[in-house]
Structures are given as structure tokens and as C-alpha cells.
ZAFIZA-442660 format. One record per atom (N, C-alpha, C): residue number from 1; residue in three letters; atom name; x, y, z. Coordinates in nm, 3 decimals. Example, Ala and Ser with C-alpha at 12.3 -4.5 7.8 and 13.67 -1.06 7.14 Angstrom:
BEGIN
 pos code site       x       y       z
   1  ala    N   1.319  -0.569   0.780
   1  ala   CA   1.230  -0.450   0.780
   1  ala    C   1.320  -0.330   0.780
   2  ser    N   1.285  -0.225   0.708
   2  ser   CA   1.367  -0.106   0.714
   2  ser    C   1.290   0.003   0.787
# end
This chain:
BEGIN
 pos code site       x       y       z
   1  unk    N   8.295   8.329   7.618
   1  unk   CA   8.385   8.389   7.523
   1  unk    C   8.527   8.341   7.553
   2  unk    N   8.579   8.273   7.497
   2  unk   CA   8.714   8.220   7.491
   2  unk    C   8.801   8.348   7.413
   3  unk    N   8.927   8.339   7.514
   3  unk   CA   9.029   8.447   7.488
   3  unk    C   9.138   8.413   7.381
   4  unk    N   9.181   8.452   7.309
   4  unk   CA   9.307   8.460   7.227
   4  unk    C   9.394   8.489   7.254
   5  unk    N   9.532   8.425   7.235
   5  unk   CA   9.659   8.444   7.251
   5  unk    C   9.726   8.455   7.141
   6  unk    N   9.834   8.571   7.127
   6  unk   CA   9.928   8.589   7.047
   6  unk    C  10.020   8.502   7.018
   7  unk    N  10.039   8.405   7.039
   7  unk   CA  10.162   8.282   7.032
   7  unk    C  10.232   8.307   6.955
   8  unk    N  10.382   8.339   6.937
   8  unk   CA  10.460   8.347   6.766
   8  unk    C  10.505   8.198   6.789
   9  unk    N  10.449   8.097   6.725
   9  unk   CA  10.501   7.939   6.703
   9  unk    C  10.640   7.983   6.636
  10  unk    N  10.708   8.098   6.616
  10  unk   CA  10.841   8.086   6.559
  10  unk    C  10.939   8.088   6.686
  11  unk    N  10.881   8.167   6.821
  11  unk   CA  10.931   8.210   6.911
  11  unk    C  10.944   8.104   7.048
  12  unk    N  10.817   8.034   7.056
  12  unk   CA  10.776   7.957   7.163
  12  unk    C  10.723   7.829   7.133
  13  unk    N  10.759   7.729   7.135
  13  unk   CA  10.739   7.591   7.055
  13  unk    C  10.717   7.506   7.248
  14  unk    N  10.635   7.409   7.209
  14  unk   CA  10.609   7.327   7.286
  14  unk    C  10.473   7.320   7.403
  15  unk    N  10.422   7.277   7.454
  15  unk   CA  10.303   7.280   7.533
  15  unk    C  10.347   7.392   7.659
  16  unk    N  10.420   7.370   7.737
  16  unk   CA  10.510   7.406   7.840
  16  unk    C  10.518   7.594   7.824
  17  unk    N  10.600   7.625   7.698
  17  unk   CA  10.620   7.743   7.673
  17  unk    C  10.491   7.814   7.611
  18  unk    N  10.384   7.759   7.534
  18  unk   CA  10.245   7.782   7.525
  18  unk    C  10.173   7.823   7.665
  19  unk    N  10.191   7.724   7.765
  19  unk   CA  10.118   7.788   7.883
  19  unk    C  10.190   7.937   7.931
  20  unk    N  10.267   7.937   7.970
  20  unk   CA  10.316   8.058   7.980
  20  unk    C  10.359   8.185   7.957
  21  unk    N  10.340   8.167   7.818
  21  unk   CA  10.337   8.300   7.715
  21  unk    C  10.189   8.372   7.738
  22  unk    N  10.168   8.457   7.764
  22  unk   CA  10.038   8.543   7.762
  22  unk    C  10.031   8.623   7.647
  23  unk    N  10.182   8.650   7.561
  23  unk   CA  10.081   8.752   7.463
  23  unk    C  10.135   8.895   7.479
  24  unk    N  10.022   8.989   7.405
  24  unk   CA   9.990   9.116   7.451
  24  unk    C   9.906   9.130   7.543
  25  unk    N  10.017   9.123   7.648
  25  unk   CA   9.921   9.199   7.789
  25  unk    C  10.029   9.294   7.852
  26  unk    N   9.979   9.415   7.903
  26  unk   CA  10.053   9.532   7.982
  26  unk    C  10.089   9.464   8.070
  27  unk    N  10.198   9.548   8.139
  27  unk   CA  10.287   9.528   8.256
  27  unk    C  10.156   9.541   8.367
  28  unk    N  10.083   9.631   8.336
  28  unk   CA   9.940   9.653   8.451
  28  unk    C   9.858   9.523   8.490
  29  unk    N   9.853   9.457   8.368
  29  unk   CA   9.765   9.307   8.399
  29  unk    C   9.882   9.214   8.444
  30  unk    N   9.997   9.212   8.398
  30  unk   CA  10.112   9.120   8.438
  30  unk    C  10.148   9.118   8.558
  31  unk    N  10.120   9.249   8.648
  31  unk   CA  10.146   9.249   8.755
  31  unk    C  10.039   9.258   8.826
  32  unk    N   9.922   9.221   8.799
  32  unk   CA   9.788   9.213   8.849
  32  unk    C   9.752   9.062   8.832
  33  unk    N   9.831   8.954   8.775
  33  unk   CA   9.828   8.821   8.744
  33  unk    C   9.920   8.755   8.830
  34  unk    N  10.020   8.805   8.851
  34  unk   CA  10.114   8.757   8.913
  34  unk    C  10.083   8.779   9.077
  35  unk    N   9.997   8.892   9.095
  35  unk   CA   9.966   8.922   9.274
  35  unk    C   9.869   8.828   9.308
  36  unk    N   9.764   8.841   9.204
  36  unk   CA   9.672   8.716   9.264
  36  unk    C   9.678   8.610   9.252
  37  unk    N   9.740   8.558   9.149
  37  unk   CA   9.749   8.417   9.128
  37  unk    C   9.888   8.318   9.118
  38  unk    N   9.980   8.405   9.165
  38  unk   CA  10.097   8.390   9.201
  38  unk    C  10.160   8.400   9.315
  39  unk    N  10.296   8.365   9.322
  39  unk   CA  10.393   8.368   9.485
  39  unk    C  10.507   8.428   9.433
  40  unk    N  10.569   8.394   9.528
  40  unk   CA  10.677   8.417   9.538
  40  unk    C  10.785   8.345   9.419
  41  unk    N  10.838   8.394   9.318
  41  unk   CA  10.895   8.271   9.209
  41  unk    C  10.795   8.263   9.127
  42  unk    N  10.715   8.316   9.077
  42  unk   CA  10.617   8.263   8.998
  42  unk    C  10.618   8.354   8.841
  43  unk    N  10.644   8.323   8.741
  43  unk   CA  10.685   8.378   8.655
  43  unk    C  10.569   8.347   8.526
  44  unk    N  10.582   8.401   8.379
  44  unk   CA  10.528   8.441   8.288
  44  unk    C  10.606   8.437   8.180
  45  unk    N  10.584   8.471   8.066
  45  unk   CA  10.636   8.566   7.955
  45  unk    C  10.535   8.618   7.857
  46  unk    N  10.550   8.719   7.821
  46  unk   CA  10.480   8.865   7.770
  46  unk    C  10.554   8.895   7.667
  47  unk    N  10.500   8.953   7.546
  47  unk   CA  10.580   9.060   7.459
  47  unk    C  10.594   9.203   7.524
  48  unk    N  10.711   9.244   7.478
  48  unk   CA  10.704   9.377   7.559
  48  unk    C  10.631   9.462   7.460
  49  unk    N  10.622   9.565   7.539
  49  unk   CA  10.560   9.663   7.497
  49  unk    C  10.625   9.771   7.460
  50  unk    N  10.756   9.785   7.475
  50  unk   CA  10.829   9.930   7.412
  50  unk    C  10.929   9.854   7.308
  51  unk    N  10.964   9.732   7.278
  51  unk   CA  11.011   9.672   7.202
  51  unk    C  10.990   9.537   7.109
  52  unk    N  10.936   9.592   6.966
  52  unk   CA  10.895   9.529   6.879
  52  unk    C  10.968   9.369   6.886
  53  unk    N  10.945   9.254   6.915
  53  unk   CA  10.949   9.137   6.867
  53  unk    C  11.091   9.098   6.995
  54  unk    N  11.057   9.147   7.094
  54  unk   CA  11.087   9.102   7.226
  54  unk    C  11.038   9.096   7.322
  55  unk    N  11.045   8.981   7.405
  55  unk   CA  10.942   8.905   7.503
  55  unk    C  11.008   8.999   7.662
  56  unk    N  10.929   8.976   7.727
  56  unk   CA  10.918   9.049   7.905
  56  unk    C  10.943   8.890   7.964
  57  unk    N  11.024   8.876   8.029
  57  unk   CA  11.048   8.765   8.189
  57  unk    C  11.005   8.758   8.297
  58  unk    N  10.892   8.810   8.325
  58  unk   CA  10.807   8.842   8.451
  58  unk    C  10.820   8.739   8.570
  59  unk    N  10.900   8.824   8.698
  59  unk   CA  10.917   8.716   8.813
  59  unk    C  10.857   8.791   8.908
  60  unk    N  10.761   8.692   8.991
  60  unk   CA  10.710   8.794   9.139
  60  unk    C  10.804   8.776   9.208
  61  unk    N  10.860   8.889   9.331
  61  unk   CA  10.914   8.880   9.435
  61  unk    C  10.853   8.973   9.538
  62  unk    N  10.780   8.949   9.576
  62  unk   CA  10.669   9.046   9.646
  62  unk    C  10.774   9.178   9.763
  63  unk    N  10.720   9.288   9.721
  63  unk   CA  10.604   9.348   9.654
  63  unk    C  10.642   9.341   9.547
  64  unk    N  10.715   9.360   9.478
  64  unk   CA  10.729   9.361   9.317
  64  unk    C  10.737   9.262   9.224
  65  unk    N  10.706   9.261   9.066
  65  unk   CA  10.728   9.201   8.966
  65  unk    C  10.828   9.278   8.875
  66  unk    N  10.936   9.132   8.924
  66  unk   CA  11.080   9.210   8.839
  66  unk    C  11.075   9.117   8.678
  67  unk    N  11.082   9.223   8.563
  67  unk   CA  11.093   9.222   8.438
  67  unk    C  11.201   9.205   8.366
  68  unk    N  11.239   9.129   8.285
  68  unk   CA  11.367   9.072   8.218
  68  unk    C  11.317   9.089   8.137
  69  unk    N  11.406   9.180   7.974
  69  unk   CA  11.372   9.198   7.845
  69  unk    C  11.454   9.052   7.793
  70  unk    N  11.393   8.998   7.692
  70  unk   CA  11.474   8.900   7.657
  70  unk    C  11.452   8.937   7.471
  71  unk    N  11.548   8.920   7.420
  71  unk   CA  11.614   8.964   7.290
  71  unk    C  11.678   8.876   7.207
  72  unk    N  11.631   8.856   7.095
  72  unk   CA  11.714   8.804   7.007
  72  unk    C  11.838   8.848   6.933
  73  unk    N  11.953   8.817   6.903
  73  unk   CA  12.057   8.875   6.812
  73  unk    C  12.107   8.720   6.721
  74  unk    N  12.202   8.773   6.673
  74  unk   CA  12.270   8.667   6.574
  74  unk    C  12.317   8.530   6.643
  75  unk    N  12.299   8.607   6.733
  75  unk   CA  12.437   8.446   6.868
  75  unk    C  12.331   8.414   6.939
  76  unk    N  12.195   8.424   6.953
  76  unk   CA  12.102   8.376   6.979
  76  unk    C  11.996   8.438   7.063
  77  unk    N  11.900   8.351   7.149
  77  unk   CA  11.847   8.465   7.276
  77  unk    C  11.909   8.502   7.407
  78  unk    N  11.864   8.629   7.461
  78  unk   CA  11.973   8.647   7.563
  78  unk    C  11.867   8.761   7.660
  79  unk    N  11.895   8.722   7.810
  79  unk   CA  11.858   8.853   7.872
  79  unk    C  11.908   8.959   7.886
  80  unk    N  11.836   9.112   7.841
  80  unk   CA  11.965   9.198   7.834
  80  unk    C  11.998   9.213   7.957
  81  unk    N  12.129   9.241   7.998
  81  unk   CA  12.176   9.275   8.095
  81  unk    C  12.265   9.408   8.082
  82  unk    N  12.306   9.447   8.211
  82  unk   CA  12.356   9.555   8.262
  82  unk    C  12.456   9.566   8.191
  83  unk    N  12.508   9.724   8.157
  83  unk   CA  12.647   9.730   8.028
  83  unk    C  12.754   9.683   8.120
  84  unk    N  12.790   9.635   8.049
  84  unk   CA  12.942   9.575   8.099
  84  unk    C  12.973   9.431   8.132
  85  unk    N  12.858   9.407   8.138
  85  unk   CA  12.798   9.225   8.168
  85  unk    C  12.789   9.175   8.033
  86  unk    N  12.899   9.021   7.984
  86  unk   CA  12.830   8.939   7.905
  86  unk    C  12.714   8.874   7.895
  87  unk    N  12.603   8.891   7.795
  87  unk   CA  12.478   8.814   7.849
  87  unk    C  12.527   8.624   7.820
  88  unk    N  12.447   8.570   7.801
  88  unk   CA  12.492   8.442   7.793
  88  unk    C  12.347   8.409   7.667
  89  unk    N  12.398   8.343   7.604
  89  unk   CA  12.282   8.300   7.466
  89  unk    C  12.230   8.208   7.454
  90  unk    N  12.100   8.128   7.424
  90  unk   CA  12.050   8.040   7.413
  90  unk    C  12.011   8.011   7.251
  91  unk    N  11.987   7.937   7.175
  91  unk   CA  11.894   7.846   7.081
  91  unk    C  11.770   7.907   7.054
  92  unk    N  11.744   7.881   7.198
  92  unk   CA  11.527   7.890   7.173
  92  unk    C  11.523   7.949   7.311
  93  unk    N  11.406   8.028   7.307
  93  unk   CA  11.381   8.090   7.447
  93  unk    C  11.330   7.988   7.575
  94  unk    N  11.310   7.858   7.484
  94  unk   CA  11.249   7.739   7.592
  94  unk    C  11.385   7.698   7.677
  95  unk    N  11.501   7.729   7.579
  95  unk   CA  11.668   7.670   7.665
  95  unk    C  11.690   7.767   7.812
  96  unk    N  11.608   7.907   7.729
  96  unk   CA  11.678   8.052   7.833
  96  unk    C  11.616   8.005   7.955
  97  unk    N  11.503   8.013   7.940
  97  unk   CA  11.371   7.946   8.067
  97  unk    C  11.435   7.810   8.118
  98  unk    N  11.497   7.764   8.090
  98  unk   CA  11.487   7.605   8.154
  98  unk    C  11.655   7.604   8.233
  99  unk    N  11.740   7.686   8.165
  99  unk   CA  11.835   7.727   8.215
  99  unk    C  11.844   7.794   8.352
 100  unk    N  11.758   7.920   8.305
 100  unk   CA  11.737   8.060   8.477
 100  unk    C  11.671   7.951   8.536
 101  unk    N  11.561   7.868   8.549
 101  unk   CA  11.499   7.745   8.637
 101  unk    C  11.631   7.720   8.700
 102  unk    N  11.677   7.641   8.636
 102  unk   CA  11.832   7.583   8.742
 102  unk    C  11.906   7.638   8.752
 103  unk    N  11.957   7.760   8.730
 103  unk   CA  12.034   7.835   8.790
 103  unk    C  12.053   7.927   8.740
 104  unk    N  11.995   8.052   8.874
 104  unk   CA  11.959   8.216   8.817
 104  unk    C  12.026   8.260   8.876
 105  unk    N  12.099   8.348   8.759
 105  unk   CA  12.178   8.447   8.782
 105  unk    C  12.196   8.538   8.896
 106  unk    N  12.245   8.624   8.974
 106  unk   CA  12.256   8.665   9.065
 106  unk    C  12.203   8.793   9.060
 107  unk    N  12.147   8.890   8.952
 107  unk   CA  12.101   8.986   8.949
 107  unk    C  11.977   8.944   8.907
 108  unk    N  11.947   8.854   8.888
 108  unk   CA  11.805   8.795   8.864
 108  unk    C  11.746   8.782   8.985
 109  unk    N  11.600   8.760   8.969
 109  unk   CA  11.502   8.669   9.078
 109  unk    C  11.505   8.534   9.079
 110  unk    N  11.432   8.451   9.116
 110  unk   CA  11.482   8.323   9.107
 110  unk    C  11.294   8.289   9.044
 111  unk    N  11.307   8.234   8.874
 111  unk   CA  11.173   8.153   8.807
 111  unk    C  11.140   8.078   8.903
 112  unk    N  11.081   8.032   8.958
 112  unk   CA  11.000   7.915   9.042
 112  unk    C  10.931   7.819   8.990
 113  unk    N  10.802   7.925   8.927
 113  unk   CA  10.692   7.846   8.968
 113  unk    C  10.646   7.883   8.866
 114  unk    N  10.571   7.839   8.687
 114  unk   CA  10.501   7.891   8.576
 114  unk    C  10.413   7.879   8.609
 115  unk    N  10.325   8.027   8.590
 115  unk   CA  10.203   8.055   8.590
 115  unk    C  10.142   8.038   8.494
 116  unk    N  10.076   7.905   8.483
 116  unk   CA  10.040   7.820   8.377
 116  unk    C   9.879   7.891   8.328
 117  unk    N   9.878   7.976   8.207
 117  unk   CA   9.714   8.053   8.191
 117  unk    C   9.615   7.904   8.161
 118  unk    N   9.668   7.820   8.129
 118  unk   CA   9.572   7.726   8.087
 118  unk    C   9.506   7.635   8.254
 119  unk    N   9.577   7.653   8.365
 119  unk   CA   9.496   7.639   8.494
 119  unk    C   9.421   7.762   8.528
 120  unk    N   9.470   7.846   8.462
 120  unk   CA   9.342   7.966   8.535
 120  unk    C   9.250   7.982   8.450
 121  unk    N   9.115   7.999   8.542
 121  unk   CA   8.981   8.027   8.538
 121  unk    C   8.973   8.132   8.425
 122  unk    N   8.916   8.118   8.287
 122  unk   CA   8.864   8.219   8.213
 122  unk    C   8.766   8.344   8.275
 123  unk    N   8.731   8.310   8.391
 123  unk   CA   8.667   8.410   8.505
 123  unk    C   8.755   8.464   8.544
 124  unk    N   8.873   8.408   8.610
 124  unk   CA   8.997   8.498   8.679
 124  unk    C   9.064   8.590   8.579
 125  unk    N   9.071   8.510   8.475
 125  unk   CA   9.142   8.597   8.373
 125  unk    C   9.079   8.690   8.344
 126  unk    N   8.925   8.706   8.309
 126  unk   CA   8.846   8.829   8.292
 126  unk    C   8.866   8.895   8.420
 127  unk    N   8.871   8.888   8.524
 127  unk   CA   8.816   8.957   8.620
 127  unk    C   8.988   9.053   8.649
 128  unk    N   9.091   9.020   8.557
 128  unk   CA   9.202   9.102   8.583
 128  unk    C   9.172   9.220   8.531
 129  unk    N   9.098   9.207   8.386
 129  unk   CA   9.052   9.369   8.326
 129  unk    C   9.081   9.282   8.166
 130  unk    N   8.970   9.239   8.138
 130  unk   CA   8.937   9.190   7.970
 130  unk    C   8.933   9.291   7.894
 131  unk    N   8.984   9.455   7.900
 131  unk   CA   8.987   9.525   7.810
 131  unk    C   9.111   9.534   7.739
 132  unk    N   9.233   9.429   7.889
 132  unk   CA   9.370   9.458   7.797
 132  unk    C   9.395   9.292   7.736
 133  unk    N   9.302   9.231   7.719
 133  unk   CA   9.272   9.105   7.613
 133  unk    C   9.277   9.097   7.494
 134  unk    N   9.361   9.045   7.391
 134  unk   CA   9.329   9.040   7.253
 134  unk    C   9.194   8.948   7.281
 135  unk    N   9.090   8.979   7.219
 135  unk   CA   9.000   8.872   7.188
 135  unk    C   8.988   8.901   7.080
# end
């Protein structure tokens, strides 16, 4: 049984940003993807889940997986940040990603390493919990 991914081709364009988009998956599997099959730096992106038609930034830094809402507005995409902080805007969310790669912010984690779903095992991926799977 081959799995389905949510891709918005309006949102994420290119092979690169395809591997790393997962979709609708909970913070529960995101951080159950990132422990086993990830390090230190090893990142994702997710739609969130409490906000309609904005993506999650998922970075491991063990023990935890720290989450970046990332948002669209008029001036482009941006991670939200803390009030009082200018965010900084990108084009396409492929610029935001390729940007934090070379140089992350200081309240950030540091992206590393994409946790590419198209190297992992359709076994591994089931075996995180295929109930929170679009299939």
C-alpha cells in the first residue's frame, strides 16, 4: 500500500522541497520521525495543525523537536517570530529553507540535515503509526 502525500504544488515546488514536506501528519508522528530516523539538525515540514494553510519547521535537537510556524502574508513567507522581532520574508518557502540552511537565526535551531521521506522505508513509515497517514 503506497502512502499519499498532501503536497500543495502552489506551496512547495521542486524535487528537494517534495521530499521533505510530509503533509498532514501530527506533531505526535513528527516527533516520532524525527527520534528515529533523525539527529541532531534534522528537519521536515508539515502543515500545521491549529493553522489553516500554514506549514510547521520541524528541527530535532534532542530531546526535543523545536517547531517553527511558517506563514504567508503580502511581503511574502516568514517564520513567525517573537513580538517585537522583525521576521524577515522570502518568495517561496524553498528561499526560507535554503536561507535558515546557511544561516539560522539565533533563536532558531540549526536545519542540518532533510529528512528525506522518499529514503525511508514504507515499513518505517508504517511502523510510526499509519493511522495518522492520509492514505
Amino acid at each position: 500500500m503506497l502512502l499519499q502525500y498532501s503536497v500543495n504544488t502552489n506551496l512547495l515546488k521542486g524535487v528537494f522541497m517534495e521530499s521533505i514536506y510530509y503533509g498532514k501528519i501530527s506533531k505526535e508522528v513528527t516527533e516520532r520521525l524525527l527520534e528515529r530516523y533523525g539527529k541532531d539538525g534534522s528537519y521536515l515540514l508539515r502543515d500545521s495543525e491549529s493553522v489553516a494553510g500554514a506549514l510547521c519547521f520541524c528541527v530535532r535537537k534532542a530531546p526535543f523537536v523545536h517547531t517553527y510556524r511558517i506563514e504567508k502574508s503580502q511581503r511574502g513567507w516568514a517564520v513567525e517570530t517573537v513580538s517585537g522581532s522583525n521576521p524577515e520574508y522570502f518568495q517561496s518557502v524553498s528561499k526560507l529553507v535554503e536561507c535558515y540552511r546557511a544561516k539560522t537565526p539565533r533563536n532558531m535551531e540549526p536545519p542540518l540535515y532533510p529528512l528525506d521521506k522518499d529514503k525511508l522505508s514504507e515499513e518505517a513509515l508504517q511502523s510510526i503509526g499509519p493511522s495518522y497517514w492520509e492514505i
